[in-house]
C-alpha positions, 0 to 999 in steps of 0.5 A: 342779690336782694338788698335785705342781705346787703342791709344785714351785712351792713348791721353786720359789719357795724357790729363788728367793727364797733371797738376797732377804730374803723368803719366798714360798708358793703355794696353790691357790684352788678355782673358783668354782661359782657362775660359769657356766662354772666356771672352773679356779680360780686359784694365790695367790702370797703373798711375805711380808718383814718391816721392823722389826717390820712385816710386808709383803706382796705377792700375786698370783693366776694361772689354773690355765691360765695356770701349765699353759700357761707352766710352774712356772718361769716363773710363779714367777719372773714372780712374785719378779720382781713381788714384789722391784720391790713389797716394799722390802728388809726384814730376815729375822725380826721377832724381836729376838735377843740373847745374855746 
């Protein structure tokens, strides 16, 4: 996959989880040689948020074709959908910032 659709599903993702109180990245994960025959490899979403200082997760893997086929923008947002019903509402840093 061309990594100028990776950069639009990031800007994508950005976007759209900007009043959430998460952040969201996607990366390409290579196929897998070894299957026989090779696939296309897949998309890794990851939505990170944080409670406290407890950092929470939420991923999803999509085939390369299923993103080609359904478009940047419904992918992302299938996933920030997915992510905003898994990760409870969390603050936006882990960090402890206090003034003297």
């Amino acid at each position: 996959m061309d990594q100028t659709i990776i950069d639009d599903l990031n800007r994508k993702l950005s976007q759209l989880t900007a009043p959430l109180w998460l952040t969201a990245t996607v990366r390409q994960i290579p196929p897998d040689l070894d299957e026989t025959p090779p696939g296309d490899g897949e998309i890794l979403f990851q939505a990170v948020t944080w409670r406290g200082n407890e950092r929470l997760e939420h991923t999803a893997a999509y085939p390369v074709g299923d993103v080609e086929s359904l478009g940047c923008e419904a992918v992302a947002s299938r996933f920030v959908d997915a992510a905003r019903q898994a990760l409870p509402r969390g603050t936006r840093s882990p960090l402890l910032i206090t003034g003297d």
